[in-house]
N, C-alpha and C positions, 0 to 999 in steps of 0.2 A: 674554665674562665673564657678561652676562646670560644669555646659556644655559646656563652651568655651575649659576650660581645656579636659577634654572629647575627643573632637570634635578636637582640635590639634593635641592630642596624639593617634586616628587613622588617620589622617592625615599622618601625620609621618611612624604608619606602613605601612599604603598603599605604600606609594611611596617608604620605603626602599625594599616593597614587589614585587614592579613593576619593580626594575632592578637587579631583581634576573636571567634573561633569555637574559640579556647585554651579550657583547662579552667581552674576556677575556682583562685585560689591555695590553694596547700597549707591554711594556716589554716583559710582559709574549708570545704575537701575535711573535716578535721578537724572542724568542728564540724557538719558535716552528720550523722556517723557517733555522736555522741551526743542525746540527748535530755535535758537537766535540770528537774527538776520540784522550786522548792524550797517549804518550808511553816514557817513561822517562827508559826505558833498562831494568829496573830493576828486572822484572818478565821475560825477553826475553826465560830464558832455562826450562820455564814454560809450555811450548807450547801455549803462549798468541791466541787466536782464531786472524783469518784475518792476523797474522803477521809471518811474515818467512825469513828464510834466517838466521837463528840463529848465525851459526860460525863465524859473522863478528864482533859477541858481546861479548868484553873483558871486564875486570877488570882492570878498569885503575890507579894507582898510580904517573906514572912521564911521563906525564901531570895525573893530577888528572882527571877523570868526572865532567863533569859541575857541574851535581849533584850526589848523590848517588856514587856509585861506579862504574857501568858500563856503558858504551857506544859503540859505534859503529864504527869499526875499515875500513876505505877503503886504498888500497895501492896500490902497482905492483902484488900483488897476489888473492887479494880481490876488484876487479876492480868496483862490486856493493854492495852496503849498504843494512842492515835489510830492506825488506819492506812490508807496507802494498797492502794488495789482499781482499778485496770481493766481489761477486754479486753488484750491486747495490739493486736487490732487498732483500738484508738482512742489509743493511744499512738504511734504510728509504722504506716508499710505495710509496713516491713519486721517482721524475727525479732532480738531483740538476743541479742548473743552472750555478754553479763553486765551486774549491774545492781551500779554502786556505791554504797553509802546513810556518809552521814556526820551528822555533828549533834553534840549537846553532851548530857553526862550529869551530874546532879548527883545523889547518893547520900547516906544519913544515915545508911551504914555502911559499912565498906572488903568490897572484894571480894563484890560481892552476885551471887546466881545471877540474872544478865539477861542476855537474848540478843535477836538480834534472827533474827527468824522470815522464810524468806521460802517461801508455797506457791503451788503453780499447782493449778487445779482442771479439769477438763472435763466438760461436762456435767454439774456438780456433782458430780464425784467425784475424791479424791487423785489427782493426779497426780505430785508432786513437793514435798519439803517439805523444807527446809534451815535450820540454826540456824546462828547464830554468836554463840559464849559473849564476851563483854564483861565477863567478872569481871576478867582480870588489867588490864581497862584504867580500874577505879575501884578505885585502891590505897587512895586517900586521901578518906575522907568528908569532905563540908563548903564543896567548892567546884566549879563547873563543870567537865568536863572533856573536851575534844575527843574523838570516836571514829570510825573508820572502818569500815564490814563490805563483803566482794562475796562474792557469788555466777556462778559461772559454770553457764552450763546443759548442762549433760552430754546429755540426755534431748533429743530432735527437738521443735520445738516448733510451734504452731499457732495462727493469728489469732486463732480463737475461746474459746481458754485465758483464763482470768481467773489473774492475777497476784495476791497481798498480800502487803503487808511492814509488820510491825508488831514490836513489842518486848514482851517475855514476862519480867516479872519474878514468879521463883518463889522470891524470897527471902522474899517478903511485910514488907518493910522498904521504906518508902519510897524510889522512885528515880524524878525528874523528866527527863525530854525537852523540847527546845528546838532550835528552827533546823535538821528536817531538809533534807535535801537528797539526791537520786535520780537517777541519772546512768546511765543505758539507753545501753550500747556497742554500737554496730551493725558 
């Protein structure tokens, strides 16, 4: 009987021994494959790395901030939003195959022309420049409103490529930014 017993319980460590050189769980596989980069204002006069365009970021009281206290002011004077800028090769060592941007919109009219812009440059020159319109997703002026935009990259891409993505309101009617968030699908 003590040999059975024995003989089970290296059994046992064998095999919890043999998937020790397994691949990581699915979850974990998954979250390898994006990169999140979120920016909620709050640090913006900090000189946050990758992010710029600081003056467009107020202290908001009436309308509050989504959250926190600050956010990101676009108008008739301010025609582009804080944005993010880096290399691709300092965001990841790979090539992301789309990048998904979310955050929060408040408007002080319905239906404003604002998009959110996303371009690649090389060697300082266009490479690639993609918009997405965000009108039909502020019907309602007056209150916060969730948005999502992606882009996928059609075009071969390359480490040395500089990335932005920022938000372009050509209504010139005030429209605030809060709590982005940047999600690079590998």
């Amino acid at each position: 009987m003590k040999k059975l017993i024995l003989f089970a319980i290296a059994g046992i460590i064998l095999s919890a021994c043999s998937n020790s050189g397994s691949k990581a769980p699915a979850s974990q596989q998954e979250a390898q494959k994006q990169i999140v980069i979120s920016n909620d204002m709050e640090n913006a006069y900090a000189g946050v790395p990758s992010w710029g365009f600081e003056n467009g970021v107020i202290s908001m009281k009436n309308p509050a901030a989504h959250s926190g206290t600050f956010a990101c002011m676009t108008n008739d004077t301010l025609e582009y939003s804080y944005s993010y800028r880096e290399l691709f090769k300092n965001i990841n060592n790979g090539l992301p195959k789309s990048v998904f941007i979310s955050g929060w919109l408040y408007s002080t009219v319905p239906n404003p022309n604002f998009s959110i812009i996303m371009d690649l440059t090389e060697a300082q020159k266009m490479y690639d420049w993609k918009s997405y319109p965000l009108q039909e997703s502020i019907k309602e002026p007056g209150r916060w409103v969730e948005f999502s935009a992606s882009f996928y990259f059609d075009k071969p891409l390359k480490a040395e490529q500089l990335i932005r993505i920022f938000a372009w309101n050509q209504s010139k009617k005030a429209v605030y930014l809060d709590d982005l968030k940047l999600v690079f699908n590998y």
